[in-house]
Backbone bond lengths (Angstrom), bond angles and torsions (degrees), N, CA, C in turn:
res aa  C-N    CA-C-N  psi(-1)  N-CA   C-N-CA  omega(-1)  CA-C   N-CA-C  phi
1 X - - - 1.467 - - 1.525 109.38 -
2 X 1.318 113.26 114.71 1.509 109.94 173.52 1.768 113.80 -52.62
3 X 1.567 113.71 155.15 1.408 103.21 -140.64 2.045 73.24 -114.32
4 X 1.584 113.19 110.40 1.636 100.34 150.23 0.975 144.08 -1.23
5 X 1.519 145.77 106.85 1.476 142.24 -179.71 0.863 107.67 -88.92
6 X 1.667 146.88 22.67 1.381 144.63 147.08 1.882 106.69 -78.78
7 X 1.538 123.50 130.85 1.418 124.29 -179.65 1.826 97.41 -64.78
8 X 1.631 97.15 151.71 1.301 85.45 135.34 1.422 161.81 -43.08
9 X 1.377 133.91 102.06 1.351 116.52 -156.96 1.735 113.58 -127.19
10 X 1.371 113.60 63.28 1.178 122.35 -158.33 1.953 98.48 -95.78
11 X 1.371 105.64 133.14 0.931 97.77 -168.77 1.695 126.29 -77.86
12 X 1.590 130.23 155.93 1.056 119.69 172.41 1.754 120.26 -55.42
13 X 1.656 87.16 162.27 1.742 85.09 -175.24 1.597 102.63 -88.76
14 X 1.446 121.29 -156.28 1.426 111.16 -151.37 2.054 85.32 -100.29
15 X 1.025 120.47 -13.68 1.772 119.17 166.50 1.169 118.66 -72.68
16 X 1.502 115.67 0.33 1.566 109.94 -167.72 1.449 120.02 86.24
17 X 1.271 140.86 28.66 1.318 140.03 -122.32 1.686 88.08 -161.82
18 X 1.660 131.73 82.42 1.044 115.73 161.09 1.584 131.49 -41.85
19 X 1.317 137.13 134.82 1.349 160.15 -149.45 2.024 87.87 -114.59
20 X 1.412 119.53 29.72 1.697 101.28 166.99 1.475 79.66 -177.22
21 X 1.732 89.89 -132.65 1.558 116.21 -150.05 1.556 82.69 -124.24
22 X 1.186 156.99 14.45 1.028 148.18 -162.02 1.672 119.24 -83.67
23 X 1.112 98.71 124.61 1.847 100.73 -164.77 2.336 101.92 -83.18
24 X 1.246 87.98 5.70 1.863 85.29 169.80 1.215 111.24 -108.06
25 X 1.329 124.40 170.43 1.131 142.31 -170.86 1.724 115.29 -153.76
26 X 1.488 90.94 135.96 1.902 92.78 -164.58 1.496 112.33 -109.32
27 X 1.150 105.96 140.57 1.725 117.26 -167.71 1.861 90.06 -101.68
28 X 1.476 90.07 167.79 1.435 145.58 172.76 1.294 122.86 -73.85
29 X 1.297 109.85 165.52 1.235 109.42 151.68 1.735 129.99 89.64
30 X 1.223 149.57 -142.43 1.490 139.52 170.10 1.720 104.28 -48.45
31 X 1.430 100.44 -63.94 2.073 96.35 -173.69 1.594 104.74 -48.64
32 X 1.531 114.01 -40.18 1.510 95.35 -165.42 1.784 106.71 -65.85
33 X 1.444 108.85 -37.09 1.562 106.50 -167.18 1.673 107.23 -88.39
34 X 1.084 107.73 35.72 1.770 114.15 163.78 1.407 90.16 -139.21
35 X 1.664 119.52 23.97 1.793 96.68 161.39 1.322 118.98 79.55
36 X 1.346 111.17 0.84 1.272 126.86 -174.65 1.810 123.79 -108.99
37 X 1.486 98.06 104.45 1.909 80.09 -164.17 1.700 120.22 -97.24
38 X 1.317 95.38 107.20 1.759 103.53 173.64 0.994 131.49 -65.05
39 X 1.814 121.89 112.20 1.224 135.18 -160.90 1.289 114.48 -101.34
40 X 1.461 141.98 103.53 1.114 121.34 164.72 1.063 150.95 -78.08
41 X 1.210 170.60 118.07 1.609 162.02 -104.94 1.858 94.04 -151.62
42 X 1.383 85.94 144.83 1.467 104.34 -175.32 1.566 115.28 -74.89
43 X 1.809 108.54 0.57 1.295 119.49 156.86 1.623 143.47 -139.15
44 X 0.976 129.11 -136.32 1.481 114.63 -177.78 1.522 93.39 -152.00
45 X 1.416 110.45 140.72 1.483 113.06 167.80 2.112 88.54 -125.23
46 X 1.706 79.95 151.60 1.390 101.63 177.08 1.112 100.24 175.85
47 X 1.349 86.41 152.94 2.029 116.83 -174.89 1.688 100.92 -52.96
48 X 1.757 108.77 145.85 1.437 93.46 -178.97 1.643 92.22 -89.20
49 X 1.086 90.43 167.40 1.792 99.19 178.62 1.964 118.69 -154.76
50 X 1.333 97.51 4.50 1.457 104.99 162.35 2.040 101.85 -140.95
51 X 1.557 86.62 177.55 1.636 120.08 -168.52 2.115 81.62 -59.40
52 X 0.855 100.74 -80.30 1.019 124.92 -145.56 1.914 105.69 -59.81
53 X 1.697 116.27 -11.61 1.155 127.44 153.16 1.645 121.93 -72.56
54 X 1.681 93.50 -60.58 1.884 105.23 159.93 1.689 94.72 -34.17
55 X 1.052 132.08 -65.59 1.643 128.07 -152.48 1.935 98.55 -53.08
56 X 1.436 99.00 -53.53 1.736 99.84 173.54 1.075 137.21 -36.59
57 X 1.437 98.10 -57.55 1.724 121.33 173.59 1.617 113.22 -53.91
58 X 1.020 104.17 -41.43 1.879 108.98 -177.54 1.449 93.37 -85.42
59 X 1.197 121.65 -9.65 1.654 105.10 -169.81 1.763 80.12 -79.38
60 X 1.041 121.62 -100.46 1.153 146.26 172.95 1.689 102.71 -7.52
61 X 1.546 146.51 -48.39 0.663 165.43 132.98 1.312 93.35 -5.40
62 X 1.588 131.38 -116.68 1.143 130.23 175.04 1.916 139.28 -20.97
63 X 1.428 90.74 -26.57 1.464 83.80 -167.85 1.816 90.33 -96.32
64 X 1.157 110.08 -21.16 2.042 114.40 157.66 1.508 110.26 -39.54
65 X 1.257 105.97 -60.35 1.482 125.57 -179.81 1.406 130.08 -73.93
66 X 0.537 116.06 8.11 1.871 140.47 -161.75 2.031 90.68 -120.50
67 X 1.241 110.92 -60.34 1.487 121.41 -159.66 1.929 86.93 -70.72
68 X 1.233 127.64 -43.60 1.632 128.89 -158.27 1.410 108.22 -111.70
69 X 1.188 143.72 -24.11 1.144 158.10 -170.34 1.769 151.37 -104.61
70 X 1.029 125.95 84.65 1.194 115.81 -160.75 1.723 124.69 -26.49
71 X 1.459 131.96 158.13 1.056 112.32 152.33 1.405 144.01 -29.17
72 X 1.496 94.42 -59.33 1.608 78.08 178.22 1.722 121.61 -66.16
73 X 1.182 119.98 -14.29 1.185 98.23 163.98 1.591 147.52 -103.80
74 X 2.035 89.54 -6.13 1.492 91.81 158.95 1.733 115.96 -94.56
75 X 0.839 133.81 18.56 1.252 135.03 172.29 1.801 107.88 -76.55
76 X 1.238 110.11 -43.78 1.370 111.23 -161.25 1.513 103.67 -102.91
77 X 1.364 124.66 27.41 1.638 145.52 -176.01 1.968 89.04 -127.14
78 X 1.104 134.10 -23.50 1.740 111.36 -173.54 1.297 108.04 -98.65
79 X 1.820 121.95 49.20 1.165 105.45 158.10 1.656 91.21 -169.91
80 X 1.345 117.28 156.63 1.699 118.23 -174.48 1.259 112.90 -29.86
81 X 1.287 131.80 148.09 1.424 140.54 170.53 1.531 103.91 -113.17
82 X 1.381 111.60 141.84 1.722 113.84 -173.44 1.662 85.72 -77.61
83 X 1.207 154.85 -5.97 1.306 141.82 173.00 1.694 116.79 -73.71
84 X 1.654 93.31 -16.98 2.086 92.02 -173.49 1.441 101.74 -71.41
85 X 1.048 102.66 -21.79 2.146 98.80 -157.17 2.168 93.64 -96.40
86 X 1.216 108.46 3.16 1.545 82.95 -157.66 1.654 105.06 -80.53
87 X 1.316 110.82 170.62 1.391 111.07 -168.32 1.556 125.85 -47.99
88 X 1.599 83.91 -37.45 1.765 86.90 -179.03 1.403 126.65 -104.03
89 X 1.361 104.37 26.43 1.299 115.62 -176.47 1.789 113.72 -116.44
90 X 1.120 102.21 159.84 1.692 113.33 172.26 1.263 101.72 -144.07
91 X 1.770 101.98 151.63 1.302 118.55 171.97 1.659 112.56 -86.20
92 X 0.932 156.46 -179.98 1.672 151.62 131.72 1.787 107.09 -120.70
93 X 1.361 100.41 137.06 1.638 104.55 -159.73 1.641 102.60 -131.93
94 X 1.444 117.35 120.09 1.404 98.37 -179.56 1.580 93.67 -104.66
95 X 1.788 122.53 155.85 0.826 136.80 -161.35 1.413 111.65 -137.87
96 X 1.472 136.53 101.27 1.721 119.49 176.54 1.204 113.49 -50.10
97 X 1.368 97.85 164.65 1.805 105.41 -172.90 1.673 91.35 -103.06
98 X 1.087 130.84 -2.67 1.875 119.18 -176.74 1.471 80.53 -84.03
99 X 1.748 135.46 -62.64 1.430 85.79 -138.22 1.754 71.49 -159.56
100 X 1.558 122.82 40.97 1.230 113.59 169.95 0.878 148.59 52.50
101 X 1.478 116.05 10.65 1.220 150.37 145.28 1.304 128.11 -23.42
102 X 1.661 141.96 83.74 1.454 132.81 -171.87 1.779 126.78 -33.36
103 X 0.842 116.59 123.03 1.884 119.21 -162.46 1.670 92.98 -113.74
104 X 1.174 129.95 -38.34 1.511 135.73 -175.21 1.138 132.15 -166.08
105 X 1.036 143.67 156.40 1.478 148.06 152.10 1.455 132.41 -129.18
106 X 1.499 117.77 172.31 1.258 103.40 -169.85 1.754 102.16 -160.25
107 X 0.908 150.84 147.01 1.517 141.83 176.76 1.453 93.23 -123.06
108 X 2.186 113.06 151.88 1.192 118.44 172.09 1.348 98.67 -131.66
109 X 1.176 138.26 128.22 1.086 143.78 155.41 1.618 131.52 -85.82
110 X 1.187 113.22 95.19 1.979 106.49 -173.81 1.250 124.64 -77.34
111 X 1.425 154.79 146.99 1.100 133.51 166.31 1.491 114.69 -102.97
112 X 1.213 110.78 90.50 1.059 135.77 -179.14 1.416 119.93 -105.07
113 X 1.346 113.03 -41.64 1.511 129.70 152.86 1.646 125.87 -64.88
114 X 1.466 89.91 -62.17 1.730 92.11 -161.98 1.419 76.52 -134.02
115 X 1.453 104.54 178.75 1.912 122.54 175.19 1.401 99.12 -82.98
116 X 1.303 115.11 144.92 0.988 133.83 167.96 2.048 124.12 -66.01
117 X 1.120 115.27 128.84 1.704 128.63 -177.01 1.569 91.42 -27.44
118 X 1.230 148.94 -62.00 1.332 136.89 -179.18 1.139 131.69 -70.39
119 X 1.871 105.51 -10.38 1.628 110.87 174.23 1.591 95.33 -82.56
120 X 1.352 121.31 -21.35 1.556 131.09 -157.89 2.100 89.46 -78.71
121 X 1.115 101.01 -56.04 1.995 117.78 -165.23 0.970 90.71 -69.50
122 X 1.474 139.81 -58.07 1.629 116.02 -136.73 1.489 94.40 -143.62
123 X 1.604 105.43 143.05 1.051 108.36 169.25 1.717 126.25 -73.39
124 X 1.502 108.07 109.00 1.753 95.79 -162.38 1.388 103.12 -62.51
125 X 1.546 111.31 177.29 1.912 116.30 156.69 1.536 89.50 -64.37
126 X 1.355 87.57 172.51 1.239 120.16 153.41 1.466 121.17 -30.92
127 X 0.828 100.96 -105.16 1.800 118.07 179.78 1.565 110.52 -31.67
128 X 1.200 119.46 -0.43 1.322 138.25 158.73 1.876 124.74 -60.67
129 X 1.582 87.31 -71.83 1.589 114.32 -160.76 2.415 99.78 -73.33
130 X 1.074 68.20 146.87 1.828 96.56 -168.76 1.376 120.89 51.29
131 X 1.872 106.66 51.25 1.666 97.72 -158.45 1.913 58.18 -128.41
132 X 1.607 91.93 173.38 1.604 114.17 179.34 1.849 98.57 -88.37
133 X 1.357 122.42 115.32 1.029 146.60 151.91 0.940 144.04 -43.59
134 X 1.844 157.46 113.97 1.578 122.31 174.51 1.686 90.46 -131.87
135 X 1.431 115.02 133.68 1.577 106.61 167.12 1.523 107.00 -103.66
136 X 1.590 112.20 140.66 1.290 116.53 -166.73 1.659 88.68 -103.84
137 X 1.419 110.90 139.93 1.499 110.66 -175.91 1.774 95.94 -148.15
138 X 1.255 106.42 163.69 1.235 115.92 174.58 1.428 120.97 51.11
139 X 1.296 124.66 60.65 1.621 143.97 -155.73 2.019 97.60 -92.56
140 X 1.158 114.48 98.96 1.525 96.62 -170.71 1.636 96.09 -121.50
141 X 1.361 119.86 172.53 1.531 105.57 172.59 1.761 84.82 -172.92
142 X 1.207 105.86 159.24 1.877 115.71 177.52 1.826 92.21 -79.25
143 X 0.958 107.30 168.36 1.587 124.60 -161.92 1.606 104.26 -97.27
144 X 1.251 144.17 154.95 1.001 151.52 99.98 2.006 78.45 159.55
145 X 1.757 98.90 -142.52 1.487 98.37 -169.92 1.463 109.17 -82.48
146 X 1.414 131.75 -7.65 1.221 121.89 159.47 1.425 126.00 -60.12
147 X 1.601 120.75 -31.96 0.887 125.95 145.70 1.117 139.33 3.80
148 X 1.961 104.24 -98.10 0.972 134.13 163.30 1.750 117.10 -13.98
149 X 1.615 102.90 -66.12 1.427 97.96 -163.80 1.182 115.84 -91.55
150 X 1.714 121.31 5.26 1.591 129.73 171.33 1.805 91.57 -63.88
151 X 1.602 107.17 -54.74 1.368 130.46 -171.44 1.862 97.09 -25.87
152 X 1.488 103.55 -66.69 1.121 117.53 -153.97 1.144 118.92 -89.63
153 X 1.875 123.53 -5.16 1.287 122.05 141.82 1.177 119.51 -87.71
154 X 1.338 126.42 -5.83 1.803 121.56 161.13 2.101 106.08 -61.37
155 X 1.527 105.42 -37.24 1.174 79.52 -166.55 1.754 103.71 -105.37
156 X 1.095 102.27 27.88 2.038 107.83 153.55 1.060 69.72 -99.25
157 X 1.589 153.90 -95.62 1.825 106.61 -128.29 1.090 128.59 -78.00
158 X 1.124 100.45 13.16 2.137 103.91 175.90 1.129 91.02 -93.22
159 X 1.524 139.42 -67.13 1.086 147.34 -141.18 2.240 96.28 -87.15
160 X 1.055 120.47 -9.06 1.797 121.01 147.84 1.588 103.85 -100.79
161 X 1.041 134.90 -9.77 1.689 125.02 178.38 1.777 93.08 -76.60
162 X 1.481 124.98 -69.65 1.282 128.08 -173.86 1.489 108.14 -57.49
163 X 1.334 135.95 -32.13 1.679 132.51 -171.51 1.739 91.86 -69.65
164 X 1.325 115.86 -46.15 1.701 113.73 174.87 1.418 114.72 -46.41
165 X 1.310 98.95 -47.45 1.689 112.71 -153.17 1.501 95.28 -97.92
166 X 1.624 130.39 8.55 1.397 130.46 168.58 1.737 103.82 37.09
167 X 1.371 88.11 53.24 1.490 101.08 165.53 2.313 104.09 -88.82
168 X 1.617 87.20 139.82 1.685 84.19 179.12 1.480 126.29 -80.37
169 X 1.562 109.03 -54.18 1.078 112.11 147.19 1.505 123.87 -135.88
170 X 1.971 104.15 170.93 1.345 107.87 -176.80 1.609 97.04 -95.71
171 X 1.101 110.43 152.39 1.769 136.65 172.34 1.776 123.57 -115.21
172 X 1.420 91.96 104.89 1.599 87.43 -173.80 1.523 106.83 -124.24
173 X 1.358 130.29 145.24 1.599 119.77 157.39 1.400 117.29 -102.98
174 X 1.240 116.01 127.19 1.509 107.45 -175.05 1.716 100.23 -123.28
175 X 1.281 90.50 139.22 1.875 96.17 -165.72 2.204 87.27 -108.79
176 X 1.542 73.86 128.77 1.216 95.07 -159.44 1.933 118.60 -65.75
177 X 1.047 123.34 115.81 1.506 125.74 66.18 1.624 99.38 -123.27
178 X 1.481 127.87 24.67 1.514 110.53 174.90 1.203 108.59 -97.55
179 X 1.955 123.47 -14.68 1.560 96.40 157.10 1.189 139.30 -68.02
180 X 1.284 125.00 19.05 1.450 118.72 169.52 1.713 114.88 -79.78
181 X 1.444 121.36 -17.85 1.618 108.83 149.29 0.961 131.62 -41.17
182 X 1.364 115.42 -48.64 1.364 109.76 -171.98 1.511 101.43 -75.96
183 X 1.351 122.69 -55.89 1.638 108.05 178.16 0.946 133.39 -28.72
184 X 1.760 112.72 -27.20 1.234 117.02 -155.88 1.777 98.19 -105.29
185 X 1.242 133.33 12.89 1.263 158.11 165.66 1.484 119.65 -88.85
186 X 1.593 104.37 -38.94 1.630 112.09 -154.61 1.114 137.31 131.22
187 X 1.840 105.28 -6.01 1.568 91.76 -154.43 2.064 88.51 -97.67
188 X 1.110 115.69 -175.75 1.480 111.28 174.15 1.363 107.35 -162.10
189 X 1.395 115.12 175.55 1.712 113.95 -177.50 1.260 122.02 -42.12
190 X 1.334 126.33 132.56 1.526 129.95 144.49 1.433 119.91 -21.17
191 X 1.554 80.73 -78.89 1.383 109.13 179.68 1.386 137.13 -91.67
192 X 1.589 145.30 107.92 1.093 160.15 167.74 1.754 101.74 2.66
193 X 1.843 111.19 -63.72 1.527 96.09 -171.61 1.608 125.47 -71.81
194 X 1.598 116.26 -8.45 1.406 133.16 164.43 1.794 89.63 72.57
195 X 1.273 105.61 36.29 1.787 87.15 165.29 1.410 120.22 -110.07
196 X 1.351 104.93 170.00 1.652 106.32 -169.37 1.755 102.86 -71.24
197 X 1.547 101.14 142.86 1.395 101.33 160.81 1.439 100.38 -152.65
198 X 2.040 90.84 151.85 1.469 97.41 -171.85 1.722 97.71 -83.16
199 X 1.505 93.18 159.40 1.643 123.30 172.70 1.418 112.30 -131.04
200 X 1.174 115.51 164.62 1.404 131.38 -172.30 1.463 109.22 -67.40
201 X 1.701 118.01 -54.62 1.086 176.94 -135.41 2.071 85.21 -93.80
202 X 1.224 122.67 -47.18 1.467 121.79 153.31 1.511 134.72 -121.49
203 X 1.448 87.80 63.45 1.809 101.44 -156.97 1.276 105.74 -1.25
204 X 1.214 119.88 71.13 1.776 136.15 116.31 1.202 90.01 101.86
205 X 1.610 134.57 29.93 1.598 130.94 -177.79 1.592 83.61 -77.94
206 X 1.196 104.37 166.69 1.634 128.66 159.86 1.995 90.52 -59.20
207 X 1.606 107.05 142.39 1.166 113.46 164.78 1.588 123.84 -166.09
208 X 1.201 104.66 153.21 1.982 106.08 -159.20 1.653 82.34 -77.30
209 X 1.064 134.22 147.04 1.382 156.51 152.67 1.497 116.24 -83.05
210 X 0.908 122.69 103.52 1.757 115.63 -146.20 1.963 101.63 -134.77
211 X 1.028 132.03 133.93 1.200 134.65 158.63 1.844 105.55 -119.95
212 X 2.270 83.18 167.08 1.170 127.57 161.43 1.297 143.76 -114.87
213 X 1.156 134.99 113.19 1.337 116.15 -156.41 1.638 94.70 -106.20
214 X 1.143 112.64 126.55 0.892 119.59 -167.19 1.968 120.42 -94.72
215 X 1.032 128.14 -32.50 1.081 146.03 160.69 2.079 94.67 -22.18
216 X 1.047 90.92 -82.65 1.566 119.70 -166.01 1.656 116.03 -64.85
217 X 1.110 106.47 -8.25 1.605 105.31 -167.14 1.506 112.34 -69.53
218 X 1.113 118.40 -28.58 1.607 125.46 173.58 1.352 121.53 -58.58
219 X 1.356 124.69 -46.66 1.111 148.02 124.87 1.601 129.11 -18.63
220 X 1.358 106.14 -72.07 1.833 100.31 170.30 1.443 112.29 -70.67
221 X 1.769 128.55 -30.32 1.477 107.01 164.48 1.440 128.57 -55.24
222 X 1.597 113.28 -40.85 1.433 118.20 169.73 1.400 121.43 -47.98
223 X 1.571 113.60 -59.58 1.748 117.20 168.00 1.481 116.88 -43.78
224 X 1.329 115.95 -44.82 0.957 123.67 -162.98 1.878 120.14 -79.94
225 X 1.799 93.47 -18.59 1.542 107.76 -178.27 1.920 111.95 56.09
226 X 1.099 93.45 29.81 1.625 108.15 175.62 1.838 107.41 -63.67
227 X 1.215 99.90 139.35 1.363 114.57 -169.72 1.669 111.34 -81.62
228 X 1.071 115.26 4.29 1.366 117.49 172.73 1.786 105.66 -99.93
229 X 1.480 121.60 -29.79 1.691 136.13 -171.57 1.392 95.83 -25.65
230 X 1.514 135.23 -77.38 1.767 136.43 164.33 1.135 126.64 10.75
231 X 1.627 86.85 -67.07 1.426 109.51 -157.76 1.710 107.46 -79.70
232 X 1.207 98.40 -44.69 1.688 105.34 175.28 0.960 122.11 -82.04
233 X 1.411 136.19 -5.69 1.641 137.74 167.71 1.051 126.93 -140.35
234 X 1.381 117.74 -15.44 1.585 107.89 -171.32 1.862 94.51 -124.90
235 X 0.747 130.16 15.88 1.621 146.49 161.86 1.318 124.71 -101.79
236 X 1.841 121.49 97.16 1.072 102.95 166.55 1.255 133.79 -104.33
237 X 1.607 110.19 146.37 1.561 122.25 -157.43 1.365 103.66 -108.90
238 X 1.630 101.79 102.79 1.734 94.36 166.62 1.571 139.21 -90.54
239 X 1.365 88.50 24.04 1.596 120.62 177.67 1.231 93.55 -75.85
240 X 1.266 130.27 -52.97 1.806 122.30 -151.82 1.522 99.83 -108.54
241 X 1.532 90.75 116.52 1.330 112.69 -155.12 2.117 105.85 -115.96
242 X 1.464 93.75 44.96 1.516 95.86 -177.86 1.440 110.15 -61.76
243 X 1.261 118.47 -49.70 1.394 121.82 -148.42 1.473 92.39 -75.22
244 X 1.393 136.14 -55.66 1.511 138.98 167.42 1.512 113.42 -40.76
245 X 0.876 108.98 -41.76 2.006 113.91 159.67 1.331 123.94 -36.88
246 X 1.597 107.25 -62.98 0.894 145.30 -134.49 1.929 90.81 -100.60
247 X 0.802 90.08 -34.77 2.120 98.04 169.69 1.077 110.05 -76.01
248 X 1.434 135.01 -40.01 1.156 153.01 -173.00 1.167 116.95 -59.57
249 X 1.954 110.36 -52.00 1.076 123.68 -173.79 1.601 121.96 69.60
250 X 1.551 126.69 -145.51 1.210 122.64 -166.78 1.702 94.89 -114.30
251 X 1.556 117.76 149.93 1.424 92.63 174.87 1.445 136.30 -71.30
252 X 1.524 88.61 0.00 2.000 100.39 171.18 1.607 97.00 -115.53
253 X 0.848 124.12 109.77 1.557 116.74 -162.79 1.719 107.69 -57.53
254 X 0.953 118.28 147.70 1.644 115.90 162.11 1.732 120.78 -96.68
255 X 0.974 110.76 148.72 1.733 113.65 -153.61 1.425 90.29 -69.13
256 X 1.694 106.17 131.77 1.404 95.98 144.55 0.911 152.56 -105.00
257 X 1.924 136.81 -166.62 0.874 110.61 -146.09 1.765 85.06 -106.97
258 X 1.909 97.84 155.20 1.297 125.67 -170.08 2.083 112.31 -70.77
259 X 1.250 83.97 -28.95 1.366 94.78 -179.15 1.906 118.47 -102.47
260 X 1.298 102.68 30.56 1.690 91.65 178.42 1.560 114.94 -63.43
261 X 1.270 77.53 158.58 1.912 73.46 -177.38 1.775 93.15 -86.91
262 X 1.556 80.31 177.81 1.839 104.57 -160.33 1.673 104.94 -72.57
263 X 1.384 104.90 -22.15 1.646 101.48 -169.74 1.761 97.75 -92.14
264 X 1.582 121.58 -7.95 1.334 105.69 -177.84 1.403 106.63 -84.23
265 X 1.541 124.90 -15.50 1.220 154.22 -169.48 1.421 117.30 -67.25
266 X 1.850 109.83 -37.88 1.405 135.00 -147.68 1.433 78.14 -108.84
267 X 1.051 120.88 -32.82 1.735 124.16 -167.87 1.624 123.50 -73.50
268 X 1.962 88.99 -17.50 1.399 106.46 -143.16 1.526 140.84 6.90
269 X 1.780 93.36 63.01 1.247 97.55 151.12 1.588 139.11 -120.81
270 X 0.677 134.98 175.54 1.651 97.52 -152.72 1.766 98.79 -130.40
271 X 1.073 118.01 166.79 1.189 127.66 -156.30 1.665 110.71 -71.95
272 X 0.847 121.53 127.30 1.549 111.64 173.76 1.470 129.80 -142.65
């Protein structure tokens, strides 16, 4: 039986005394007495916002890619990509708390500016075209069960980065056998015939074209009684530290954009 890439996440008992194998640990205090249970993670995700974070992310990045990936496509992942810095993009970087050590990464690209590399390749459906976009690219994480749950707090902060940013859906290609993450999340074909097609985006491997609709996902985990629902909504993680990132910005700021809309404004968060 293939073994789940979600960690164990069984909760502590009421002494503090995890009840499994579970690598989190649950806090006290204001979240617990609003009903709210605070989980802590043995790391931190946040937006990169200096040289020297970018340097992490590709570290970590590459040696992801190296372990799953043919040459040709981890070769051209171990060094900056002109796609990390562009306006409408963000990195997400997980970081251990012993000694800062890169645990994962993840890049989002919005089309907010220009169309996105798959609005450019393929003609989407319908229910695609003039909706707000995000392509998730470059999905990396350290291997074994630590992994796993870097994995699965990278995609709570994509999946709270886009609910902010009222993104519609997410767009991923996963060249197979690594799209079965995302399946195993939610995401499903683009396209009706579910066949592989190459993209740029996986130097030209065969790849599942896969979305998220994001609007609704709170909702289909609940119906669905999906074993991740906890973890992605009713758990708060003060490990994932996007929005504090995301104020911060870059330490040389990057220009923004002139045209944000009024609700990213009201949000004050600012375009990136």
């Amino acid at each position: 039986m293939e073994k789940a890439w979600w960690p164990n996440m069984t909760p502590t008992s009421s002494t503090g005394q995890q009840n499994g194998n579970s690598p989190l640990s649950f806090t006290s205090g204001s979240a617990k007495q609003q009903g709210v249970r605070g989980v802590d993670l043995p790391f931190r995700v946040r937006l990169v916002r200096t040289e020297d974070q970018l340097y992490q992310a590709v570290r970590v990045r590459h040696e992801a890619y190296v372990r799953h990936h043919p040459p040709i496509v981890s070769d051209r992942v171990g060094v900056e990509e002109e796609d990390d810095k562009k306006a409408d993009a963000i990195v997400l970087l997980a970081e251990s708390k012993v000694d800062a050590a890169p645990m994962g990464s993840m890049r989002v690209h919005l089309n907010v500016g220009e169309p996105l590399i798959f609005e450019k390749e393929f003609d989407l459906p319908p229910k695609f075209r003039g909706k707000a976009l995000a392509h998730i690219t470059r999905l990396a994480v350290v291997g074994g069960d630590a992994g796993r749950l870097v994995k699965l707090a990278l995609f709570k902060a994509l999946h709270r980065y886009c609910h902010a940013f009222q993104v519609d859906w997410m767009l991923v290609a996963g060249v197979p056998p690594m799209h079965r993450q995302y399946v195993r999340l939610g995401f499903s074909d683009v396209f009706e015939d579910a066949q592989l097609r190459p993209s740029i985006t996986t130097a030209n491997l065969p790849a599942r074209i896969m979305g998220f609709e994001v609007p609704s996902a709170e909702r289909r985990w609940a119906d669905a009684a999906h074993p991740l629902y906890n973890f992605m909504v009713r758990d708060f993680h003060p490990d994932i530290e996007i929005f504090n990132s995301v104020k911060s910005m870059w330490s040389q700021p990057r220009v923004k954009k002139v045209s944000a809309p009024q609700n990213l404004e009201m949000l004050q968060i600012p375009v990136v």
